[in-house]
N, C-alpha and C positions, 0 to 999 in steps of 0.2 A: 945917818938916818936911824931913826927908831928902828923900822923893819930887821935892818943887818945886827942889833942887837939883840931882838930876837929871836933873829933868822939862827946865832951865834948860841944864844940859848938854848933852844932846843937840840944845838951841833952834839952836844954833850951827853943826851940821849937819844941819835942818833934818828933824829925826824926832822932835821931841817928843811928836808925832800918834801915833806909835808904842808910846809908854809902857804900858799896859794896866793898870788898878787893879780888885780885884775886891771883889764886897761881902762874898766872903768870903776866909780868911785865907790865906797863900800861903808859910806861914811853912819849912814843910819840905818835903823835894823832895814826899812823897806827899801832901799839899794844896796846891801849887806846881802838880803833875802833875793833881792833880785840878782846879784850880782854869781849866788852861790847856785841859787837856780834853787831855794826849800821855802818852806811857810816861814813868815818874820820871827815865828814863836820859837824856831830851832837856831835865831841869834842869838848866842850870850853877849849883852852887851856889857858892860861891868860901870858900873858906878862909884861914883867916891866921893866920900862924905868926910869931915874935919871932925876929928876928937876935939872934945871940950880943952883950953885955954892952951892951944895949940899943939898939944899934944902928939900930932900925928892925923895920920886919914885913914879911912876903914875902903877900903874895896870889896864891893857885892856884886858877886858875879850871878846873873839874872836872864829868867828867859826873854825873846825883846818883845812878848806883850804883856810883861809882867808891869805894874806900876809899883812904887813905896808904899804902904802901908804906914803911914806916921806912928800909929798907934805899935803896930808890932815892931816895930823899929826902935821905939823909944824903950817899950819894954822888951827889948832882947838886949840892948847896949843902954842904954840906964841914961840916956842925952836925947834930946829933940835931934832929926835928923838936920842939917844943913851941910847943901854941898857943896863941893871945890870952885872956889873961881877960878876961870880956866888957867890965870898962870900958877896958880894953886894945883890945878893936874898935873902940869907937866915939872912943877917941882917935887914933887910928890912920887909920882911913877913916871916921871921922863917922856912920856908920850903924850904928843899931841891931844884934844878934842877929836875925832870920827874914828881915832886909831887906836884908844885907851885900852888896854887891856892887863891883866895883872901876870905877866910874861914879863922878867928880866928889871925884876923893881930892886931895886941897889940897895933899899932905904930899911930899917927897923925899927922906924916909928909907922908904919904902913902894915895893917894887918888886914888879912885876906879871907874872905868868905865865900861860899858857892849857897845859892841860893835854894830850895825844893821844887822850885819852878820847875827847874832843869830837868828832874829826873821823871818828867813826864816822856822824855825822848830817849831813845838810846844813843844819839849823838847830836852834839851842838856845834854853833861855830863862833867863837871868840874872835874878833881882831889878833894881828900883829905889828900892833907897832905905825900902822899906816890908816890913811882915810881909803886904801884900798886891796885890804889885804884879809884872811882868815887861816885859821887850821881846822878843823875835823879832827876833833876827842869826844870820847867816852866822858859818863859825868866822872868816872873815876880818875881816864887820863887829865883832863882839868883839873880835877882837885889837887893830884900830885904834880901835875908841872906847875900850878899856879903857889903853891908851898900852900893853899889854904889850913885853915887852923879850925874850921867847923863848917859842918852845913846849918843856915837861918832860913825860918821862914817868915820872911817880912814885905814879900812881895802879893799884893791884890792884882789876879788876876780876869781879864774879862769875862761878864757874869756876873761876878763874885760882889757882893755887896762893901 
């Protein structure tokens, strides 16, 4: 199972204890939200998107009522966004749909982003691996367990035109 991979991941920096699995399901930010007991917007739920002529996937890790932004997307990564069909996720970062998260990616055609959304919280909560599971990090702990390579901001949030 995904989960025990990255349950295995985080062994390594010694938060596995931190993992959280719930007996119910955790699959969208607002059963994620519900399931964690905080407002949706303290989800990170992580997206993934195909490099141009197969290149690889881009992972954005994002607060969950942030939306894509096509325009700042396009001009932060230089390609129109489109993204993964689902068996396209889980070849990509090995994780299911509801459990996606960029925790324990194998791959180095997979580059990894953390969004500005986030750092409106002092803590968020990613998946692991499951349609019902999270961790509690800082945008910092994210960033450095997720191996991210920058922070983007390509997310339109509610309000926001």
């Amino acid at each position: 199972m995904a989960i025990e991979k990255v349950r295995e991941y985080f062994r390594r920096f010694g938060m596995e204890d931190k993992v959280m699995e719930f007996d119910v399901s955790s699959a969208t930010v607002d059963l994620a939200a519900e399931a964690v007991g905080v407002e949706g917007a303290r989800i990170c739920k992580t997206m993934s998107f195909l490099k141009p002529e197969g290149a690889g996937a881009i992972l954005v890790q994002m607060a969950g009522d942030g939306r894509i932004n096509n325009r700042k997307f396009k001009d932060q990564f230089g390609f129109k966004a489109k993204m993964l069909k689902p068996d396209e996720v889980v070849e990509y970062t090995g994780h299911e749909i509801g459990g996606v998260c960029a925790f324990a990616i194998d791959r180095d055609d997979v580059d990894i982003y953390c969004d500005e959304s986030m750092k409106r919280f002092e803590t968020v909560f990613p998946a692991c691996g499951s349609d019902n599971s999270a961790i509690e990090l800082t945008n910092y702990e994210l960033y450095r367990y997720s191996n991210a390579i920058g922070w983007v901001d390509i997310c339109r949030l509610p309000g926001e035109e």
